[in-house]
Every structure is written in C-alpha cells, then in structure tokens.
C-alpha positions in Angstrom: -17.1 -41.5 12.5 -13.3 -40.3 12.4 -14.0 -38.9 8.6 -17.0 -37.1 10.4 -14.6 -35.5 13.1 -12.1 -34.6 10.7 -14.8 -32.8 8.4 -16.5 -31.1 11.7 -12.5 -30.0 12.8 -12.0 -28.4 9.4 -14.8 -26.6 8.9 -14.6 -24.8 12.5 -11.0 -23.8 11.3 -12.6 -22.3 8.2 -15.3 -20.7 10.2 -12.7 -19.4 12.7 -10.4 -18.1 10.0 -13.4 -16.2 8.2 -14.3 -14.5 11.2 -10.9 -13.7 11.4 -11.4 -11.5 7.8 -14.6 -9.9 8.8 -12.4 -8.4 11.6 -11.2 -4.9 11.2 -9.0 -3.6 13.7 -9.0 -0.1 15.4 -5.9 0.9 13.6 -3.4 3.5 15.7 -0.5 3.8 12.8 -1.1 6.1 9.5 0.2 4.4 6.2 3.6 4.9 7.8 2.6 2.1 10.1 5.4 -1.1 10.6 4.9 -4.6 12.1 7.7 -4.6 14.1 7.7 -8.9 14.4 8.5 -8.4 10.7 12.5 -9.0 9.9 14.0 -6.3 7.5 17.1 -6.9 5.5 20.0 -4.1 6.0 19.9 -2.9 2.6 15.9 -2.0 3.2 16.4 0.5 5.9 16.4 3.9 5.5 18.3 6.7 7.5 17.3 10.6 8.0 18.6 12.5 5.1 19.3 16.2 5.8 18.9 19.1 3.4 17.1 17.1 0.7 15.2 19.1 -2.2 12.8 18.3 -4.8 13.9 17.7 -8.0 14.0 20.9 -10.3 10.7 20.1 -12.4 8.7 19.6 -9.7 6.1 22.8 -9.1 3.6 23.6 -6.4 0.2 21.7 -6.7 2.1 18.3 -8.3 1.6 15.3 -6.4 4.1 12.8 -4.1 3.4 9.1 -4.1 5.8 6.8 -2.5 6.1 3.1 -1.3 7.4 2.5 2.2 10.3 0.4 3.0 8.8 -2.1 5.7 7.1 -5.6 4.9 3.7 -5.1 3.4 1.5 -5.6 6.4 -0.6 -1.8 6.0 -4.3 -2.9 5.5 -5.6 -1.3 2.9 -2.1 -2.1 0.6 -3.4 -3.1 -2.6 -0.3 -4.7 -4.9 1.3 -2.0 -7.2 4.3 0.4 -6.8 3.4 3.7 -5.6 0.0 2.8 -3.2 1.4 3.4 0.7 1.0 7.1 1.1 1.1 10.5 -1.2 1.2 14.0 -0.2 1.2 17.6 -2.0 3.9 20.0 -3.0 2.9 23.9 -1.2 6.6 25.3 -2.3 9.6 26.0 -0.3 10.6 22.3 -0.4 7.3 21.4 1.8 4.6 18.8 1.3 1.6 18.5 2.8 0.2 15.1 3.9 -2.5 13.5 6.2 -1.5 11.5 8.9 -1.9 10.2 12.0 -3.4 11.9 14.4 -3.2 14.9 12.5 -3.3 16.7 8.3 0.4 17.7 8.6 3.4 20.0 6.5 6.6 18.3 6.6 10.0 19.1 4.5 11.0 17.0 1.4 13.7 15.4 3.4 11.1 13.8 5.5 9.7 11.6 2.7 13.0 11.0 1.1 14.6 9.0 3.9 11.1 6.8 4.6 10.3 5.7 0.8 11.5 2.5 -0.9 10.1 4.4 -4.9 8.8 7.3 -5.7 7.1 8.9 -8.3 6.1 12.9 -8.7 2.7 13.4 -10.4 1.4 16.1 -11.9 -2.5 17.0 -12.9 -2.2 17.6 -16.5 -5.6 19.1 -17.1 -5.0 22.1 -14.2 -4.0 24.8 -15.2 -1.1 27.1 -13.2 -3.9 29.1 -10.6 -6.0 25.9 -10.5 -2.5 23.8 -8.8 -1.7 26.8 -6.9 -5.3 26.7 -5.6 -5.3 22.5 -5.0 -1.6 23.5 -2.7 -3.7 26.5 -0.9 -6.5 24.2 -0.2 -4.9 21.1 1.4 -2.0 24.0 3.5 -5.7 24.9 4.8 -6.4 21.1 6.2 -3.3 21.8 8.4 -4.3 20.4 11.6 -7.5 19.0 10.6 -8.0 15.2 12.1 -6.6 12.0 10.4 -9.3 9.2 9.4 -8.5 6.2 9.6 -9.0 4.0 6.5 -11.0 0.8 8.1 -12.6 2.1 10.6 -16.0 1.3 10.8 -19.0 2.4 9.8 -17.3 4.2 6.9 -14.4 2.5 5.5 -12.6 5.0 3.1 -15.5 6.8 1.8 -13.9 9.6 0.1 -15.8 13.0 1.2 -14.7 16.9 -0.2 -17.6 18.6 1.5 -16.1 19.4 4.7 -19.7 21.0 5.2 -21.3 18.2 6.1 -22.9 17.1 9.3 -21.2 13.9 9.5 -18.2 12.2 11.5 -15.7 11.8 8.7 -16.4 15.5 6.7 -13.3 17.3 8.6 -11.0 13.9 8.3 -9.0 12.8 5.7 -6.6 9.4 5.3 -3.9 10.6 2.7 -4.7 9.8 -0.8 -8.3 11.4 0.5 -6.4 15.1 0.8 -4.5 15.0 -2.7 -7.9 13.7 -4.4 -10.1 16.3 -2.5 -7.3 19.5 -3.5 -8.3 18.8 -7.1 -12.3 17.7 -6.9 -12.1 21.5 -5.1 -10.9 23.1 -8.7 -13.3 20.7 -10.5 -11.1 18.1 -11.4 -11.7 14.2 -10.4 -8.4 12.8 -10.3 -9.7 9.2 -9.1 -10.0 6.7 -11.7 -12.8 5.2 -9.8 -15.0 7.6 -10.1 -17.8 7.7 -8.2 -18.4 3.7 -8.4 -18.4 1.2 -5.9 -16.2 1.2 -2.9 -16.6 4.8 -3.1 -12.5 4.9 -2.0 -9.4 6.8 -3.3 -5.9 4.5 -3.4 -3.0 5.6 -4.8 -3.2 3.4 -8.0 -6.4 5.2 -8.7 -4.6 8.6 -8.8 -2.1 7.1 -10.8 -3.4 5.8 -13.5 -6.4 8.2 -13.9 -6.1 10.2 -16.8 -5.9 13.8 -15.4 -2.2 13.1 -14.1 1.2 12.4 -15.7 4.4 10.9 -14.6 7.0 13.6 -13.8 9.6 12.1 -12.0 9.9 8.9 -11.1 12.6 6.5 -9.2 11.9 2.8 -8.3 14.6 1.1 -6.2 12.7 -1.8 -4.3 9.4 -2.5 -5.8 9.2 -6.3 -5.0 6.0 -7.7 -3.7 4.0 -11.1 -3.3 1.0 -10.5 -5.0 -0.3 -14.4 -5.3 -1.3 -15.3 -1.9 -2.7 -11.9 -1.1 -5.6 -10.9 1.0 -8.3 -13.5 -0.4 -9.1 -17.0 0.5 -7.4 -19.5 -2.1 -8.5 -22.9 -2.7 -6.6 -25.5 -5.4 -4.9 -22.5 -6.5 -7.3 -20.0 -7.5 -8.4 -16.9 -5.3 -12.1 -17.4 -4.7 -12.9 -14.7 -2.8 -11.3 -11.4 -1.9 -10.6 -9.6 1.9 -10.0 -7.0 3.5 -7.0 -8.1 5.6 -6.6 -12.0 5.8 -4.9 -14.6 3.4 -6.4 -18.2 3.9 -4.9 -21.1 1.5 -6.0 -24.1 1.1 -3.8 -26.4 -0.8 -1.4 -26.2 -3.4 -0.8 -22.5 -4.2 1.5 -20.5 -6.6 3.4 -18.3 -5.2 4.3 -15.0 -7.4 6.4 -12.5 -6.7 6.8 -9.1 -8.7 9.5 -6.5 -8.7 9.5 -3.3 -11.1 13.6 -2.9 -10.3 15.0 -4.3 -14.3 18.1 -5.1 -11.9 16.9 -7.9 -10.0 18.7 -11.4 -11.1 17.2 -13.7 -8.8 14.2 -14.1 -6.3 14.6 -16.5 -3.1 11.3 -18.0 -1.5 11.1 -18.8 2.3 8.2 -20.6 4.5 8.9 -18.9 8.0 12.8 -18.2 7.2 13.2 -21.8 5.9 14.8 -21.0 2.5 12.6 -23.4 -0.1 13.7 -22.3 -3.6 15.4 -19.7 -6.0 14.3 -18.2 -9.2 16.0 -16.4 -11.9 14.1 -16.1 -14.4 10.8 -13.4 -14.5 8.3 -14.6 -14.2 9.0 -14.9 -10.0 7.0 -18.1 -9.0 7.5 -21.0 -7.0 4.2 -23.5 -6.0 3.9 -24.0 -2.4 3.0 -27.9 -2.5 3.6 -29.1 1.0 0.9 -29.8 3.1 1.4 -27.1 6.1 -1.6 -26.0 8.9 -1.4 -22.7 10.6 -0.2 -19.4 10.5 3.0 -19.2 8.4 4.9 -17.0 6.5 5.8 -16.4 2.9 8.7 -13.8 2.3 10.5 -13.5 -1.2 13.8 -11.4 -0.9 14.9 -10.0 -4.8 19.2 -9.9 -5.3 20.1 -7.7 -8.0 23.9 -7.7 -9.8 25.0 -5.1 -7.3 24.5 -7.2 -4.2 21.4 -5.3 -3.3 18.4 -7.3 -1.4 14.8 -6.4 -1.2 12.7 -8.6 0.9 8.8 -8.9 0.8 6.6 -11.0 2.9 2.8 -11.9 3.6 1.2 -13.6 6.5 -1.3 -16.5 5.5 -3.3 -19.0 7.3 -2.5 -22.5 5.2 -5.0 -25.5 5.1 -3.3 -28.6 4.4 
C-alpha cells in the first residue's frame, strides 16, 4: 500500500510538472527581458555608454546580433553565443530593431552598453543596392507592432507578406525583421528554410550560408546547456520544451563558455557552492537526491579576475 502511494504521489508531480511545460505565458518583456529574482555578479552589469560608433567596416544593410548580459531566463533562448536579439544597420550610427511594444531605431550606443558579445554580420550574397534596400525596408517597419514570440496560436511563424489578412502579417519579434529585409531582395538568410517550426533564431541567421562574420567580440559567453529546457531522466534528455527543465535523477551538469580566458568554472545548487572545475570540458554530475524547484548557476573566473555567471531553473525528482 505505501509503495502504491508513493508511485500515485510521483506521478501527480510528473503530471503537475508537464502541465507546467505545456504552459506559455503571455509574455510583456522583448528579448531584452530580465528576471529580476535572478542574482547578477558585478562584473556582468553593464552601464550607458555615450557617443559609441560602429566599427569602421561595418556598412548599411549588415546585421547586429548580440547576447544580453542577464541570467538566461528569455523563453525562446536556445544555447549558443549570439541568439538574444539582432537588429539592422540604416547608417548614421543607427540600427533598427523590433521590440516591445513597438519596431524601433535606436543609436549604436544603445546596444553597446546592454550586450554581454557581439558579432556584426554581413549578407555576402547581396549586393550594395540590394543591402541598402534590406536597411530601407526594415527603416519602413518603424512603428509597426512587436510580436511576441510564444504567444499563441502562432508561435514564431516567420511571415514577409505584410499583405496578408492575418493577426501577425504587420508584427515582427526581432530576428523576424532582419530575416524579412533580405527574403524582400530575394535572399533567405534562415538556415531553416522553410522546414518545420517554420521560426527564425539568431543561430539560424548565423550559420546560414548567405552571411559572414564581420566583426566579432565575445566577452561572457558562458551558459548551462545540460539541464536545459527538456525533461531528463538517468541522465539523458528525453524529451524537449518550450520553457521547463524537469530532472529526474542523476544529471550532468555542463557548462560552456566561448571566452579562451576562462580558468575555472564554480557550480552552485541555490547559491550552495558544490564544486570547481578547471579543466574544459565544464561538467560536474548533480548526484544528490533533491525534490523541488532549485537552481543551477555556474559562474566562469578568468586570469584577470573577471566573473561570468549563468544559471537555469529546474524542477528535480529525487
């Protein structure tokens, strides 16, 4: 009878915890969005810097991508540097980007004092008038309504005919405006394609092979990107979600930073210090038996006295 009980109590936690995935919430923030319960370590934070310009090779119609310097609690982050938000160069120092509520132009200096790394992309296969045209094209979307990523019924779906009779034609989230500039001069600068989820991130605009690297800086690229966003049991991901990270078990934990200076990674269950590593690759497992909402955070040291901190939220079974 108890062994019954026990088995009943654990699979109502399950159930309750993948309800919890199927949940999307009605997002207010833009990819600029911050959980403010989440701690952030001096060296993270980011001031307003003043009278900042592009660097010289940058042109009109080449692309911004940038990782923010907040905990990693933005619902659609997939791991990888470069995926929290992008926007488009129009000239005189400007970019263009969609956000929240509104498709806005902002100076350079605005994106300079909010990103952690950056990277300046340019599509290789447009030629001069067809970048000036992409720039033209988005300046247009000035004003036009943000979309917001998970909101139902659509979830992402990428659209370029603002033409069409339907709710999300005239919105854009911001990887959305930089993919639909180019599809406008003919060029599909989404890796994906037109396959399944039918969704632009900015690892897809990265790696697709219209666009080259530019300019690049990364100065705090660490992540946890084993638990993340799935449902994990003895150790292996079994299934993928769209915002919850349910473990039960052992698990690996595995951290990943693209800064060559980081010497050492720290591991903490809900600011408990557990462990240090310093040697890549960045993994500790997570073998105490634990129920409940906790959280992992690895912070990075480099040999300058530098700290990046990264964390997840997961829901651990035994």
């Amino acid at each position: 009878m108890n062994i019954m009980v026990i088995t009943k109590s654990i699979v109502c936690m399950i159930v309750f915890l993948l309800m919890g995935v199927c949940f999307v919430p009605n997002l207010q923030g833009s990819s600029e969005k911050i959980n403010e319960s989440s701690s952030l370590l001096q060296s993270d934070r980011r001031v307003p810097c003043d009278n900042i310009t592009v660097p010289d090779c940058v042109e009109v119609g080449d692309l911004l991508l940038l990782d923010l310097p907040w905990v990693e609690f933005i619902y659609y982050r997939i791991p990888g540097p470069y995926n929290d938000h992008g926007a488009i160069y129009v000239g005189n120092n400007t970019f263009v980007d969609a956000v929240v509520p509104v498709v806005k132009s902002r100076d350079y200096s605005h994106f300079y004092s909010l990103q952690k790394n950056y990277v300046f992309l340019r599509v290789k296969t447009a030629n001069e008038s067809q970048r000036q045209a992409a720039a033209a094209w988005a300046a247009s979307k000035v004003g036009s309504p943000y979309q917001h990523f998970f909101r139902p019924p659509w979830f992402g779906l990428k659209m370029a005919n603002t033409n069409l009779s339907l709710p999300i034609a005239h919105k854009f989230y911001c990887m959305e405006l930089l993919w639909a500039a180019y599809y406008h001069q003919g060029i599909d600068i989404d890796q994906n394609g037109w396959s399944f989820p039918w969704w632009v991130p900015g690892d897809d605009i990265l790696n697709d092979d219209d666009v080259e690297i530019i300019y690049r800086n990364v100065a705090n690229s660490t992540e946890i990107t084993k638990p993340f966003k799935g449902i994990y049991v003895a150790n292996t991901k079994r299934m993928s979600t769209l915002e919850k990270t349910i473990v039960l078990g052992e698990i690996t934990i595995e951290a990943e930073t693209y800064n060559e200076n980081v010497t050492r990674m720290d591991f903490f269950i809900d600011d408990v210090f557990m462990a240090a590593v310093t040697l890549p690759p960045f993994q500790w497992t997570w073998s105490e038996q634990a129920s409940g909402r906790r959280m992992i955070k690895a912070i990075a040291s480099d040999g300058q006295g530098n700290h990046y901190a990264t964390s997840v939220i997961v829901w651990k079974i035994f």
